[in-house]
Structure formats: structure tokens, C-alpha cells
C-alpha positions in Angstrom: 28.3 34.0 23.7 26.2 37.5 23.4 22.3 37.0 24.0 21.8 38.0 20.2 23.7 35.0 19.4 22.4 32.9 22.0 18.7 34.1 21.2 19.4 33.2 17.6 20.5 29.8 18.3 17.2 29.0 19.9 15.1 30.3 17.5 16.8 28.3 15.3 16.3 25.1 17.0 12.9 25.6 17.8 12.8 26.0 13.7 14.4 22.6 13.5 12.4 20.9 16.5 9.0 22.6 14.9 10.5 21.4 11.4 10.8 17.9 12.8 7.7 17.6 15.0 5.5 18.8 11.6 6.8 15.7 9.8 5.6 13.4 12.5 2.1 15.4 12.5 1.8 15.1 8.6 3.1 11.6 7.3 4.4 11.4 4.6 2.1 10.9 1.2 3.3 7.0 1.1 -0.1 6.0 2.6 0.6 2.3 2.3 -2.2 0.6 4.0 -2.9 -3.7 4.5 -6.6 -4.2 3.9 -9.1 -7.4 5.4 -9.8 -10.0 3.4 -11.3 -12.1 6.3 -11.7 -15.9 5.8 -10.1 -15.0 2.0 -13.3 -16.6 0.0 -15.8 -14.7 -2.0 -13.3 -12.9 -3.8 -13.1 -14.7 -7.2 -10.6 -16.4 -5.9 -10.2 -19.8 -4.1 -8.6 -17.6 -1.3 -7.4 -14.8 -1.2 -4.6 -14.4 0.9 -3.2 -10.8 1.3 -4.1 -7.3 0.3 -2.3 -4.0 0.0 -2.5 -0.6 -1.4 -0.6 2.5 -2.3 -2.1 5.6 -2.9 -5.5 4.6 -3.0 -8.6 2.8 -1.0 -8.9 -1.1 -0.1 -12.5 -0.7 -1.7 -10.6 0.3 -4.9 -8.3 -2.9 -4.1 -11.4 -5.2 -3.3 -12.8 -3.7 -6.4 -9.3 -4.7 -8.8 -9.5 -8.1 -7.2 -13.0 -9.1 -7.8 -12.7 -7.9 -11.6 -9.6 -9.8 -11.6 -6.8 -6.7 -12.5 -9.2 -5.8 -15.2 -10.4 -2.7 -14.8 -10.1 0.8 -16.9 -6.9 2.6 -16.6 -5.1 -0.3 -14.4 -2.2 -2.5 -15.4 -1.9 -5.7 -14.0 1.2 -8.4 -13.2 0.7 -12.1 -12.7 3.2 -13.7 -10.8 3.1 -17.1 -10.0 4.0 -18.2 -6.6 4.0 -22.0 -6.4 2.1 -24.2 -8.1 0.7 -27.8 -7.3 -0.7 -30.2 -9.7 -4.0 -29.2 -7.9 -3.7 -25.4 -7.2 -1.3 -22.7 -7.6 -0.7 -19.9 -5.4 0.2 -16.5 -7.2 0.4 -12.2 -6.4 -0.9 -10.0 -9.3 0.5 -6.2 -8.8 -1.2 -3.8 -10.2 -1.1 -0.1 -11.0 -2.5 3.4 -12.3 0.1 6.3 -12.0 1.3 6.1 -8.3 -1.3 4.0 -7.0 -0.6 0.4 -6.8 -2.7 -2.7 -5.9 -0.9 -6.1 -4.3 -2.4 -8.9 -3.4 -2.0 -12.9 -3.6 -4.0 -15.6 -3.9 -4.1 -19.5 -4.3 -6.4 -20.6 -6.9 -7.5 -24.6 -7.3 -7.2 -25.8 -11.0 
């Protein structure tokens, strides 16, 4: 192998290694993120069990779940869980472009 060659080689995979090491330095724009709910009450809820977002804040997510999904320019899912003849337990999703809101709850009927 000629040094012009072997100098080329390493520049290229000190491209590749720098290439590599940037994505680890930058994650990637998923931003996923599991938010507190502490002891789950105070929510609007019964209890609120879990939350998560995409793409946005947990203050926007604490702010979607105390209003219930119903706020300007978000769409919200029910899905029902499980249900008791006493209480159900159920995750609304909710979104506005690419954010996205999870979170589940048992509520007592």
C-alpha cells in the first residue's frame, strides 16, 4: 500500500469515526421523554398513572391532561383499558403535528 493510499484510508475513517461520534453528541430529534405524575391525584383524574411525550414539554402534557385532551389545535384518542363496574382504567393519545401526548389513567364511575 503507497502512503497516499494509506493516508487516504485514514482520513477516511476518521470521517466515519467523527461521522459516528457526532450522532452520539447530537441525538436524534425523537426527544421522547416520561414525565412525574407523583402520587397520580390532582390531575382531573382519579389517578393518573403514566405520562409521556414526543416532541414537546411534560408542562404541555400536564397542561392536555388537566384540560382533559381538549385544548386548541390537539386531537385526542380515548382508549379504554379495563373497566370495573366501579372504575375504569383507560390511555387517551393525543397529538398536534409531530408532537404527541400519552398518558393513562383510572377513573372511579
Amino acid at each position: 500500500m503507497s502512503l497516499k493510499a494509506g493516508v487516504a484510508g485514514a482520513a477516511a475513517a476518521l470521517i466515519a469515526l467523527g461521522a459516528s461520534t457526532g450522532a452520539l453528541a447530537h441525538p436524534a430529534a425523537h426527544n421522547a421523554a416520561a414525565c412525574s405524575v407523583g402520587s397520580g391525584e390532582g390531575y382531573g383524574y382519579t389517578y393518573l398513572t403514566s405520562l409521556s411525550v414526543s416532541h414537546t414539554t411534560c408542562a404541555t402534557g400536564v397542561k392536555l391532561v388537566r384540560h382533559k385532551g381538549k385544548l386548541s389545535g390537539w386531537r385526542c384518542t380515548k382508549k379504554v383499558l379495563d373497566t370495573s363496574p366501579v372504575q375504569y382504567d383507560a390511555r387517551m393519545t393525543c397529538t398536534d403535528h409531530s408532537s404527541r401526548v400519552t398518558y393513562m389513567f383510572t377513573q372511579n364511575t
